[in-house]
C-alpha positions as CSV (number, residue, x, y, z in Angstrom):
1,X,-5.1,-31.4,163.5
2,X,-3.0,-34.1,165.1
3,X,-2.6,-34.4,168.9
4,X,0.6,-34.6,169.9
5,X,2.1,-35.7,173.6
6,X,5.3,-36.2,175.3
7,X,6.0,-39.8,176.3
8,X,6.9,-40.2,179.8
9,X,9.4,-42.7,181.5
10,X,6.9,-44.9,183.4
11,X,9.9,-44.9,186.2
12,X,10.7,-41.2,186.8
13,X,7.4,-39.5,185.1
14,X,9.2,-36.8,183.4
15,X,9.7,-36.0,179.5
16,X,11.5,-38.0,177.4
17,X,13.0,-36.3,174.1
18,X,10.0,-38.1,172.2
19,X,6.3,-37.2,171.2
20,X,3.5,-39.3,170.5
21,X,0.6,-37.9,168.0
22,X,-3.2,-40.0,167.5
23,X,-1.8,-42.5,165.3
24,X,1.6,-43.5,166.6
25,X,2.1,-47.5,167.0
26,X,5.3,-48.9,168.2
27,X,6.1,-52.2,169.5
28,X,9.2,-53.7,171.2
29,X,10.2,-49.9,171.5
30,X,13.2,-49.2,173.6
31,X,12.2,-45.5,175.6
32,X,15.5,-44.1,176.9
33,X,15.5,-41.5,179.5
34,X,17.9,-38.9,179.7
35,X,17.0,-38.4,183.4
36,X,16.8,-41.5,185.2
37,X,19.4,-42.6,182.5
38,X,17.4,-46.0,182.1
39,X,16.0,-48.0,179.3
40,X,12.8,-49.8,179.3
41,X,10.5,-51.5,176.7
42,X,7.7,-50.1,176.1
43,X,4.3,-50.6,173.7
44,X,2.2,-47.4,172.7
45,X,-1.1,-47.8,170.8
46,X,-4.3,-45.1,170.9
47,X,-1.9,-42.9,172.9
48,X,-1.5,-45.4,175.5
49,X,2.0,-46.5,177.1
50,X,2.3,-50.0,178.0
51,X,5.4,-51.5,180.0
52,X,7.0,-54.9,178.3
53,X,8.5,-57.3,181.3
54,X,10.9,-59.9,180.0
């Protein structure tokens, strides 16, 4: 069975309305969330969030 987790903003730390499972990879992924109402690049690979600075 799959593991799944929320992603959280990496600004507010609450739930964003996406989930991760074991094997999700994205890159350049712009997270949106609906509660700090900010958008922010973000990496995620091994179930690990990364921030992207420009």
């Amino acid at each position: 069975m799959q593991k799944l987790e929320w992603i959280m903003c990496p600004i507010c730390k609450n739930k964003t309305r996406l989930k991760m499972r074991d094997d999700t990879i994205m890159k350049n992924f712009p997270l949106y969330c609906p509660k700090c109402k900010n958008e922010i690049l973000i990496e995620v690979k091994n179930m690990q969030i990364k921030v992207i600075k420009e």
